[in-house]
TORKOL-30586 format. One record per residue (C-alpha): residue number from 1; z, y, x. Coordinates in nm, 3 decimals, decimal comma. Example, Ala and Ser with C-alpha at 12.3 -4.5 7.8 and 13.67 -1.06 7.14 Angstrom:
TORKOL-30586
(node 1 (0,780 -0,450 1,230))
(node 2 (0,714 -0,106 1,367))
This chain:
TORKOL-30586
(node 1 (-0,421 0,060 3,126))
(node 2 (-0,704 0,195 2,932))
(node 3 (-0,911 0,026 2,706))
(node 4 (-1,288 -0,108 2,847))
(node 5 (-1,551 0,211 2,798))
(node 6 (-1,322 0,426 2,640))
(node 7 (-1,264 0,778 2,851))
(node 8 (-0,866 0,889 2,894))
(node 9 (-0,977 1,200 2,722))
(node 10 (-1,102 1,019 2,368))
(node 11 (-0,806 0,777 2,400))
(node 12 (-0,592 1,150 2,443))
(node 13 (-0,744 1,273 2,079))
(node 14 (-0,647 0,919 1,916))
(node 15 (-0,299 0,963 2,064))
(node 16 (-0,281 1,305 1,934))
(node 17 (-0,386 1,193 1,598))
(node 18 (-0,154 0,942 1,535))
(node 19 (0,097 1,118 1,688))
(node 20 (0,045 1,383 1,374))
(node 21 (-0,032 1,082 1,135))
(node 22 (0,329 1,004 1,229))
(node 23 (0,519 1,325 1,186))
(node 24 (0,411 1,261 0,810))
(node 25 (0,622 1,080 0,539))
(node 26 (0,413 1,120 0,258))
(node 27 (0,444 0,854 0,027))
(node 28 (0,834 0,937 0,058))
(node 29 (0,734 1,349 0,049))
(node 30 (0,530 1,290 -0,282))
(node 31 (0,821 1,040 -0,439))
(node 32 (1,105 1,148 -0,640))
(node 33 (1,458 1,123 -0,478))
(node 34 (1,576 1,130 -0,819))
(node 35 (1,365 0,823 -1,044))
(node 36 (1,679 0,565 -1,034))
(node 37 (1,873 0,853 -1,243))
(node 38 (1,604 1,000 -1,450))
(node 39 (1,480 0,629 -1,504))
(node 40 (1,827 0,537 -1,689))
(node 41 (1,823 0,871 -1,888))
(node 42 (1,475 0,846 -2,050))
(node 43 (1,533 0,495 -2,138))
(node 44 (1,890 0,567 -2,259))
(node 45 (1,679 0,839 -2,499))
(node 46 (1,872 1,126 -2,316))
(node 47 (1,604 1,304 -2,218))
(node 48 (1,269 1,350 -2,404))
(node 49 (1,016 1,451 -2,047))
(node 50 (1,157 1,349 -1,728))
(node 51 (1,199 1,599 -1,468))
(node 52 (1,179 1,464 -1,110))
(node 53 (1,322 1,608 -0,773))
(node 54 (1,117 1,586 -0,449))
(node 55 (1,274 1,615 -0,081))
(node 56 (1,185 1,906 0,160))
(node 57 (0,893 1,738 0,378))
(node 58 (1,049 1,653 0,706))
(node 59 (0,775 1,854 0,881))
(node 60 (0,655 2,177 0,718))
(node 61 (0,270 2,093 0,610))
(node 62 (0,218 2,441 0,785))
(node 63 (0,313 2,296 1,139))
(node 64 (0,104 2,034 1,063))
(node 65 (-0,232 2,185 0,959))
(node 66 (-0,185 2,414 1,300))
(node 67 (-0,160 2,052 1,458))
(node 68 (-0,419 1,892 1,321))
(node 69 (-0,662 2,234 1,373))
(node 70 (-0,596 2,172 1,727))
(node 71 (-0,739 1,807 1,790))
(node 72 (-1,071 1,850 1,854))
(node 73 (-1,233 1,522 1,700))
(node 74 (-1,587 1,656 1,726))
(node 75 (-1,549 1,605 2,133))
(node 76 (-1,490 1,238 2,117))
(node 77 (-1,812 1,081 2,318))
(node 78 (-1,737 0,728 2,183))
(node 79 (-1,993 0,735 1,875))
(node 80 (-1,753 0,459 1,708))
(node 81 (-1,463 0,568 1,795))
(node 82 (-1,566 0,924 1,731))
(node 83 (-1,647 0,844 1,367))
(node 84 (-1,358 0,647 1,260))
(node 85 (-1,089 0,958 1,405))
(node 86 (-1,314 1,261 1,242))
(node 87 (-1,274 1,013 0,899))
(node 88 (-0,893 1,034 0,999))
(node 89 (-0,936 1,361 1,109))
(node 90 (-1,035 1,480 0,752))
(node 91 (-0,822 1,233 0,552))
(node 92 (-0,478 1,388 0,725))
(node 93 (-0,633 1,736 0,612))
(node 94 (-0,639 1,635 0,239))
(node 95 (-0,308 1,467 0,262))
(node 96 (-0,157 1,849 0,406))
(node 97 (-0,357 1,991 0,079))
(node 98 (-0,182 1,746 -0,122))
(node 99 (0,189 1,815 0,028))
(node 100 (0,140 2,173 -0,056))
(node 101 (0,077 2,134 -0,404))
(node 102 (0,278 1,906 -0,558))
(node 103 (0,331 1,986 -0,883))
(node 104 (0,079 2,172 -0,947))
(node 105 (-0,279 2,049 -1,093))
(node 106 (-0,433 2,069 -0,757))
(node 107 (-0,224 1,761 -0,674))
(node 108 (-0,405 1,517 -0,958))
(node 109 (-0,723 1,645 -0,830))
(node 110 (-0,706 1,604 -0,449))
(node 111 (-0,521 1,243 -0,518))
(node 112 (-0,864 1,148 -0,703))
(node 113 (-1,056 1,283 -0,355))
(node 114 (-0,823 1,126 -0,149))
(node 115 (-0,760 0,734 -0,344))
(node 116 (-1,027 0,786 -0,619))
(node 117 (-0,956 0,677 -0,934))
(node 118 (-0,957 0,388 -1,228))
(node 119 (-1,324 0,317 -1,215))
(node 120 (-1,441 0,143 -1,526))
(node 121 (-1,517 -0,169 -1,355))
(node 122 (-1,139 -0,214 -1,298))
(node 123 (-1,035 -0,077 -1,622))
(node 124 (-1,262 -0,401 -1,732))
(node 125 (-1,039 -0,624 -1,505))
(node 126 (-0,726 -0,435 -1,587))
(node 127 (-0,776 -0,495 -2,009))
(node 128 (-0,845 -0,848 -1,926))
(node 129 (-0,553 -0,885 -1,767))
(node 130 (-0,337 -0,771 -2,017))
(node 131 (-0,543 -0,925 -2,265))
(node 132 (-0,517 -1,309 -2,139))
(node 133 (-0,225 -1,321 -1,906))
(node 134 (0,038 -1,364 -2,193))
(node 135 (0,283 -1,607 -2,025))
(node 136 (0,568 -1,413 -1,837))
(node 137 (0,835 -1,543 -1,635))
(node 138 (1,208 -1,495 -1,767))
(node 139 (1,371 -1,277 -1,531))
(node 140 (1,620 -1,548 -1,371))
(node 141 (1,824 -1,542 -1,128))
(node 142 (1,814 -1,204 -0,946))
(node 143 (1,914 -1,046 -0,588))
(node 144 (2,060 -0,763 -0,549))
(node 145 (1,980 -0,478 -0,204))
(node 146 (2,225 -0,617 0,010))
(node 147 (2,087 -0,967 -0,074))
(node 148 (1,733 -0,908 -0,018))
(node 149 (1,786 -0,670 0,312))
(node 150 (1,981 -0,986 0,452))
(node 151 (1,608 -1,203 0,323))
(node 152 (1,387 -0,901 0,537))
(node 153 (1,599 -0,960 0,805))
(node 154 (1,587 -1,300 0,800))
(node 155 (1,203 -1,292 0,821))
(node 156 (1,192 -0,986 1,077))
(node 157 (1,427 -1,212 1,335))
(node 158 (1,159 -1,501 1,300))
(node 159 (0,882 -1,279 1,410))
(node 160 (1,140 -1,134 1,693))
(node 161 (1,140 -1,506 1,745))
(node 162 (0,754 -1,483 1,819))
(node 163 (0,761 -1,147 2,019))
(node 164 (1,061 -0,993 2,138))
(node 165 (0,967 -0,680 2,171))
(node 166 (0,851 -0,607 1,828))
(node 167 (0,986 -0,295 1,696))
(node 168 (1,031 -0,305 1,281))
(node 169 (1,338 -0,274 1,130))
(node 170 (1,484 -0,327 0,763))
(node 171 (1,736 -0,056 0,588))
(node 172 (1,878 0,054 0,219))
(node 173 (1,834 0,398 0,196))
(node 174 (1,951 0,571 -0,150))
(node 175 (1,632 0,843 -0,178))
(node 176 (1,376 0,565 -0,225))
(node 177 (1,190 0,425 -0,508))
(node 178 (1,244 0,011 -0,504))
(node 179 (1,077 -0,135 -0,167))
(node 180 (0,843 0,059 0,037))
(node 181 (0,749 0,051 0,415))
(node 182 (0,712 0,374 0,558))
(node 183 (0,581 0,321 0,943))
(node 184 (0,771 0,062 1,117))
(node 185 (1,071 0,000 0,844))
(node 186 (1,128 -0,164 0,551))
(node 187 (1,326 0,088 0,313))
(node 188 (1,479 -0,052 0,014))
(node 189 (1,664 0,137 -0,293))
(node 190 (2,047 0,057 -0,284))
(node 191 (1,994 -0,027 -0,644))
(node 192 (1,656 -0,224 -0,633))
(node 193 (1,703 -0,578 -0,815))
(node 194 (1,441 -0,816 -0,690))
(node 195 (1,394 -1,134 -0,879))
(node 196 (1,464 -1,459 -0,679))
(node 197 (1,138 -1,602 -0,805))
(node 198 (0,936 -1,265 -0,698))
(node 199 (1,176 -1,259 -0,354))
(node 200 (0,946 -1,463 -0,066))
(node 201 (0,626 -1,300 -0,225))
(node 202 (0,741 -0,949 -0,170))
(node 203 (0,898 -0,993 0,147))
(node 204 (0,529 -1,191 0,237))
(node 205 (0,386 -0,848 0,102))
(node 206 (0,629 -0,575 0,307))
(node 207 (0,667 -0,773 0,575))
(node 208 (0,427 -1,053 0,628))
(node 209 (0,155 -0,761 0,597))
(node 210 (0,234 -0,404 0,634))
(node 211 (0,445 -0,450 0,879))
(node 212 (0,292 -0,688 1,114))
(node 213 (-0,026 -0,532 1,078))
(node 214 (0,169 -0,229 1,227))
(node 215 (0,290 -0,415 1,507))
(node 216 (-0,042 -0,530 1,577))
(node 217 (-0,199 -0,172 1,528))
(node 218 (0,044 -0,020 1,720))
(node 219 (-0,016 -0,238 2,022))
(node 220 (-0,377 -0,091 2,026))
(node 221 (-0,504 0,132 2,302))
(node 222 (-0,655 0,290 1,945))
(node 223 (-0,295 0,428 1,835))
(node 224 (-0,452 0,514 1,486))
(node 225 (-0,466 0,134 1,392))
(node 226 (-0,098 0,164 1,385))
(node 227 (-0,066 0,442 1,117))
(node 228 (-0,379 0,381 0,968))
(node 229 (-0,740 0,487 0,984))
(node 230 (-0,865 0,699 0,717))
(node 231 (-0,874 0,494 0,410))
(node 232 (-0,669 0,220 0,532))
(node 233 (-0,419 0,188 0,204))
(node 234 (-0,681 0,020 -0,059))
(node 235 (-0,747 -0,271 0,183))
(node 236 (-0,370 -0,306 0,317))
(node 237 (-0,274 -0,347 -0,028))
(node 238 (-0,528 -0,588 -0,120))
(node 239 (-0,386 -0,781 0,188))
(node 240 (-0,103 -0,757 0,074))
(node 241 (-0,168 -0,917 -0,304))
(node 242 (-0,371 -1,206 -0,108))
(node 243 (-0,034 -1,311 0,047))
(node 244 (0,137 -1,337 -0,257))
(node 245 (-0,148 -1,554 -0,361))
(node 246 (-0,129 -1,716 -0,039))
(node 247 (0,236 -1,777 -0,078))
(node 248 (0,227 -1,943 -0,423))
(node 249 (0,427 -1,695 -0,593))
(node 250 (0,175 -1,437 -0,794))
(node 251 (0,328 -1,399 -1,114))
(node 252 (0,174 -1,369 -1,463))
(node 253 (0,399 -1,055 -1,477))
(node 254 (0,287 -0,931 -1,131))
(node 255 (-0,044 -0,961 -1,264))
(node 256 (0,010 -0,770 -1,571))
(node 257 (0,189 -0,514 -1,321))
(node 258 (-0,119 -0,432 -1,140))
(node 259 (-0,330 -0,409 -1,434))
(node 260 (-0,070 -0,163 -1,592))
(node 261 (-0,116 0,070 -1,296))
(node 262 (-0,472 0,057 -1,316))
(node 263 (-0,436 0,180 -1,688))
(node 264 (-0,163 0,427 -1,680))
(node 265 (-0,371 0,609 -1,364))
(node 266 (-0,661 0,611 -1,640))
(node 267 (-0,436 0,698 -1,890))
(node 268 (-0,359 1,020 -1,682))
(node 269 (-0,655 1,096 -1,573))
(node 270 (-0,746 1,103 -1,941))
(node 271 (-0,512 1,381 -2,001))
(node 272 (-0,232 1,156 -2,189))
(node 273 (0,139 1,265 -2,137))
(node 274 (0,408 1,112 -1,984))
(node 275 (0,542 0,996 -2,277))
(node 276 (0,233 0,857 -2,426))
(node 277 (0,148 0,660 -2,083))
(node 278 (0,462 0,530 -2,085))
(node 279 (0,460 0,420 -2,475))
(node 280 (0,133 0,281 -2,429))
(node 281 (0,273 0,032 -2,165))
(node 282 (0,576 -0,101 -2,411))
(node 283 (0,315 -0,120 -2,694))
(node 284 (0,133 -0,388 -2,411))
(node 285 (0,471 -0,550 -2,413))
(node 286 (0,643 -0,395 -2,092))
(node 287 (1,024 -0,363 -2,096))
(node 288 (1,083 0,017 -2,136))
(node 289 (1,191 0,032 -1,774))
(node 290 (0,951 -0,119 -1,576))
(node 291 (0,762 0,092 -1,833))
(node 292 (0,894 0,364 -1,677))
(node 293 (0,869 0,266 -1,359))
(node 294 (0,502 0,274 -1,360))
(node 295 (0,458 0,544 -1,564))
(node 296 (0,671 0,742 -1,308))
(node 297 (0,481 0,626 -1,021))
(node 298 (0,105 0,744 -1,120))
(node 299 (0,258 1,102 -1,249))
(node 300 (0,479 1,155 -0,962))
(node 301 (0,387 1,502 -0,813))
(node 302 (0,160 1,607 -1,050))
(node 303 (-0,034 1,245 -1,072))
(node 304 (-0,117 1,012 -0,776))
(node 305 (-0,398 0,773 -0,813))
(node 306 (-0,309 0,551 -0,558))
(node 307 (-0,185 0,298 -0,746))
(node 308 (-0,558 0,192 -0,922))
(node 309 (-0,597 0,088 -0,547))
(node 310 (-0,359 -0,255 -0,575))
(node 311 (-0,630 -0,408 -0,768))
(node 312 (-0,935 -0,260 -0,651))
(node 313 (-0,843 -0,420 -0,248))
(node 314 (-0,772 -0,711 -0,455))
(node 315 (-1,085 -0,734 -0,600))
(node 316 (-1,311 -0,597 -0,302))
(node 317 (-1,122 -0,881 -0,054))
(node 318 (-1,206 -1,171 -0,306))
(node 319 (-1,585 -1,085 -0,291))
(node 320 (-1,537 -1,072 0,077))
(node 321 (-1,402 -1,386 0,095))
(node 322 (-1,612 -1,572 -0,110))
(node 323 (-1,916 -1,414 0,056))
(node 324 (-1,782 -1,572 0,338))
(node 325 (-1,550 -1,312 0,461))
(node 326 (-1,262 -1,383 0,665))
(node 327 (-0,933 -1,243 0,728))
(node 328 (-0,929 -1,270 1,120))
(node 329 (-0,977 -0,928 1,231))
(node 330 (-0,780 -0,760 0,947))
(node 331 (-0,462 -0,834 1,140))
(node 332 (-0,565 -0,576 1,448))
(node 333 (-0,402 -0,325 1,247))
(node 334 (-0,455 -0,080 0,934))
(node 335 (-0,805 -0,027 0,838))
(node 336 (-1,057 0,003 0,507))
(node 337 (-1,246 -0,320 0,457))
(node 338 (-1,564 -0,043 0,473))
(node 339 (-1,451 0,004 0,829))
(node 340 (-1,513 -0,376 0,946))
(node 341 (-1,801 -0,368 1,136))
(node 342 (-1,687 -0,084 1,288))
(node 343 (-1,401 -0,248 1,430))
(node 344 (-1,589 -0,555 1,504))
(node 345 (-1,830 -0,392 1,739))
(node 346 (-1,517 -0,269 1,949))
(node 347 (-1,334 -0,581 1,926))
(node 348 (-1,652 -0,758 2,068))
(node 349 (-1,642 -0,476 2,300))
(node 350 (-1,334 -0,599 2,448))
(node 351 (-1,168 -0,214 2,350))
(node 352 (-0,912 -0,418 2,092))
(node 353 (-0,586 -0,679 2,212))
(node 354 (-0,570 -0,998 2,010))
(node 355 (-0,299 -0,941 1,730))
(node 356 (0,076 -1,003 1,859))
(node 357 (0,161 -1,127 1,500))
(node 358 (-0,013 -1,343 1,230))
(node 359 (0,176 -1,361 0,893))
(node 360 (0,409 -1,606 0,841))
(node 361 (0,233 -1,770 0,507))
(node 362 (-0,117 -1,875 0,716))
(node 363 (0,102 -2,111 0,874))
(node 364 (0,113 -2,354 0,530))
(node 365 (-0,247 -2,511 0,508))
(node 366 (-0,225 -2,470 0,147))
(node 367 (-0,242 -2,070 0,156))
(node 368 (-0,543 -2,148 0,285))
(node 369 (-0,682 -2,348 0,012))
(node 370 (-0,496 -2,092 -0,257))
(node 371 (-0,715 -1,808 -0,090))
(node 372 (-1,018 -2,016 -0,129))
(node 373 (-0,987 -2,094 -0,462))
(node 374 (-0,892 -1,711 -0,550))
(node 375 (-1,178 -1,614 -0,436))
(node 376 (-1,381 -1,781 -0,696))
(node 377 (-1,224 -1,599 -0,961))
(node 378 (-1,291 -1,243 -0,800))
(node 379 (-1,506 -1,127 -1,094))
(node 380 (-1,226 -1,229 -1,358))
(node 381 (-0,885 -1,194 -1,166))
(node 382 (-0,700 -1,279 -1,509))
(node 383 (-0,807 -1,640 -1,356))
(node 384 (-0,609 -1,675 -1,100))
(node 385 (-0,311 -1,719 -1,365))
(node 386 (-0,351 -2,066 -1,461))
(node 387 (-0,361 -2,128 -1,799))
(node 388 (-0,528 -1,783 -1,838))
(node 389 (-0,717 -1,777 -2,210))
């Protein structure tokens, strides 16, 4: 059934772009199949510069662009809806661009256009960070990929418990980088090794947030809340962060983590080398390689920014919720923060369905009361370590 005041034809040009949005991989396309390998070599002192493989993109960015050229977003007679798809519209362009030149410079610069960059306000945060967040957990007791694929499955089947007809899967796959969702799955590197103390807080992360907010997205008569409207990735991440805070498990090291990305993107941007990013991170006390791991991460493809964005959707959701923000509408599906009232005016239009799924961690009263006291310390995240200096 169509959605209220929507016409079939605008709801056709949604379908059309998310049905492109879809034939993309491109966090996978712009990853190396080969960092588990090159990772052990560089920090073995092997090799000097690490040299990274990339897979064939599953759909030629060619076939694409002559997609995307024909969706005509300018015809779309919804005003709302009309400006949130031509955003979409342009941000699917730029990730093409971006597909076609990895490894080249062009890459670095369209990555800036497309995620921006480590703005000096969050370099401030990001220094802080790895200025007063000194305590770090040891590394415990660990699980291995089998062990944590049987945890995401675990936590899938209780949301199958809530729905039925939910469709997100779990899988090891062995030309992925650690954990990653990529559309409706959960893919995790055969030789990931996931901390038991970091364990609930990532699978609250993967699962608790990207994936039920694709469950919910995808149930939208607006398909592109499913794959994401233009955007979408700085906010979903922040989301993301919250539920670890919401859980109880953000770690002085995952803190330090996401203040290290921030820094190594500068570093890059800044014109330092592989090598030098990467030293500068085990001067801050890093092991060599998780060291790596980041390093390898903001210069994959010829330098993606998108991991400065962790920390700036943590920060932007803390001033939301202390401003007296909520999280309610968030869950519809995958959308910037900026594009809020936006999707409030159609959800009070009746266009949007109530989410199917509402993480798992909202449930305990006290993520609520964790979330509210984070939110206080959105102008000096170091705080939300206790025992911060």
């Amino acid at each position: 059934m169509s959605a209220p005041s929507l016409s079939v034809a605008d709801l056709a040009i949604d379908h059309a772009l998310a049905q492109t949005a879809r034939s993309m991989q491109f966090l996978l396309d712009v990853t190396p199949v080969n960092a588990d390998e090159v990772r052990h070599a560089f920090t073995d002192g092997t090799v000097a510069e690490p040299l990274f493989h990339y897979r064939p993109p599953e759909t030629s960015p060619d076939v694409l662009a002559r997609a995307l050229e024909n969706i005509d977003v300018a015809s779309v007679e919804d005003a709302t809806l009309g400006h949130l798809l031509r955003a979409k519209h342009r941000e699917l362009g730029l990730q093409i661009e971006m597909l076609r030149a990895r490894g080249t410079g062009d890459f670095s610069v369209l990555s800036i256009e497309l995620y921006g960059g480590a703005t000096p306000e969050l370099c401030r945060q990001a220094d802080n960070i790895l200025a007063r967040v000194h305590r770090s957990e040891d590394a415990g007791h660990s699980l291995s990929a089998p062990e944590f694929l049987e945890l995401a499955h675990r936590e899938i089947d209780f949301y199958r418990e809530v729905d039925p007809e939910i469709d997100i899967h779990a899988e090891m796959r062995d030309d992925v980088n650690g954990v990653m969702v990529s559309g409706n799955t959960l893919l995790i590197d055969r030789d990931v090794v996931v901390q038991r103390a970091r364990a609930n807080a990532l699978i609250q992360h993967e699962v608790g947030t990207h994936l039920v907010t694709q469950v919910n997205g995808a149930a939208q008569p607006v398909q592109v809340l499913g794959t994401g409207l233009a955007g979408y990735d700085k906010t979903q991440e922040g989301l993301a962060i919250l539920a670890e805070i919401g859980c109880g498990e953000l770690t002085p090291f995952r803190l330090r983590q996401l203040a290290a990305r921030v820094l190594t993107v500068h570093r890059m941007h800044g014109g330092a080398a592989f090598v030098e990013a990467w030293r500068a991170l085990v001067d801050d006390g890093f092991p060599q390689s998780s060291a790596f791991t980041t390093t390898m991460r903001a210069f994959r493809s010829g330098g993606l920014s998108k991991d400065a964005i962790y920390l700036r959707g943590l920060v932007e959701l803390l001033r939301h919720l202390r401003g007296g923000g909520n999280l309610d509408l968030l869950w519809l599906g995958k959308f910037s923060l900026d594009d809020l009232p936006l999707i409030r005016e159609l959800d009070k239009r009746g266009v949007l369905r109530s989410p199917r799924l509402v993480p798992r961690y909202l449930e305990d009263p006290r993520a609520t009361q964790r979330l509210d006291a984070a939110a206080n310390q959105a102008d000096d995240v170091a705080r939300l370590i206790e025992g911060a200096a």
